[in-house]
C-alpha positions in Angstrom: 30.4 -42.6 101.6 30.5 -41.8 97.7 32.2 -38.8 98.0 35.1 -40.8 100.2 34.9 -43.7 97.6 36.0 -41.5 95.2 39.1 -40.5 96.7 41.5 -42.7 97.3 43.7 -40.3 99.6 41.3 -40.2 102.0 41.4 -44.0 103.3 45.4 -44.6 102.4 47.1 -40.9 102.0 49.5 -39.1 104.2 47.6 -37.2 107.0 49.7 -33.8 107.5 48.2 -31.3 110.0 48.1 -27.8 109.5 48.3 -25.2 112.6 45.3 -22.8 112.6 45.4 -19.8 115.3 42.0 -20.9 116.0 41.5 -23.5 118.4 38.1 -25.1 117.2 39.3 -25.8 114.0 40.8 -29.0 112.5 42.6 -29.0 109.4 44.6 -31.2 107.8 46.0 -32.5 103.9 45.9 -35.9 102.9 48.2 -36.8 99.8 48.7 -39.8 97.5 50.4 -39.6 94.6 49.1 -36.4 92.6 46.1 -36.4 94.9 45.4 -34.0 97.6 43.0 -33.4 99.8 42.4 -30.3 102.3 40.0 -31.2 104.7 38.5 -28.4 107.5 36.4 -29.1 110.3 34.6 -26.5 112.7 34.7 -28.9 116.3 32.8 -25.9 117.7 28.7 -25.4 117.7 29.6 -21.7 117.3 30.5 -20.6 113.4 34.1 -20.2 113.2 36.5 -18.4 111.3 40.2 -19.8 110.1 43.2 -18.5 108.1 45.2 -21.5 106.7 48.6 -21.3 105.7 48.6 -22.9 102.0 51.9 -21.2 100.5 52.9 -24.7 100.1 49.8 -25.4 97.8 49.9 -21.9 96.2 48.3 -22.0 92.5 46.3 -24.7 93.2 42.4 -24.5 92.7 40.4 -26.2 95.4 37.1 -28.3 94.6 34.5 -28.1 97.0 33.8 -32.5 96.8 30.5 -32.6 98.2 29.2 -29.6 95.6 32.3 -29.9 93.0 32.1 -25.9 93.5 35.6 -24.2 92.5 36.6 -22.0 94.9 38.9 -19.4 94.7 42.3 -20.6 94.2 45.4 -20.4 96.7 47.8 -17.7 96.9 50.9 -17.4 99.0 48.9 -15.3 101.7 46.9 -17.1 104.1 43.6 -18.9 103.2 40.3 -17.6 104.6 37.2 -19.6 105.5 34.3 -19.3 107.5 32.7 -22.4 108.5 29.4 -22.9 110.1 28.3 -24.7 113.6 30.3 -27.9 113.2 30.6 -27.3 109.5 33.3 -29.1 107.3 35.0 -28.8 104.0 36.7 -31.2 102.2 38.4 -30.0 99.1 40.2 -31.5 95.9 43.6 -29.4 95.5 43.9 -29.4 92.0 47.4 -27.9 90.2 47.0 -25.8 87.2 47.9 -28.0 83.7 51.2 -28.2 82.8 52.2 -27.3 86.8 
């Protein structure tokens, strides 16, 4: 509940959908204002693997929110996760200053 307290975009933010090849995953962006949110989710009780298209987000550097673990930032080529048995990530996209 903290971790969706402390962002807003979560409870009144745009909800876009992004398109994975795989089947068992969910992925979607929520956006308001400056903040945005990429939020994965492995419906499957099998670990999964997912390539995300993020050109749109490229140069941004996603926060883990749960850890607030940087991980490596977005390029123009897809986006590679794996995520555990019903695993989920929610991340803070966060644009490089002056961007």
């Amino acid at each position: 509940i903290g971790v969706r307290r402390r962002s807003r975009a979560f409870g009144a933010g745009s909800f876009e959908p992004l398109s994975p090849a795989n089947p068992a995953v969910l992925a979607f962006v929520r956006r308001l204002g400056d903040e945005v949110l990429l939020c994965v989710h492995n419906l499957s009780r099998y670990a999964q693997f997912v390539e995300l298209d993020l050109a749109a987000h490229a140069g941004a550097s996603p926060l883990e929110l749960w850890s607030e673990r940087p991980f490596p930032r977005v390029a123009a080529a897809p986006y590679l996760l794996t995520l555990g048995p019903h695993g989920f990530f929610w991340f803070a996209l966060r644009r490089p200053e002056g961007a």
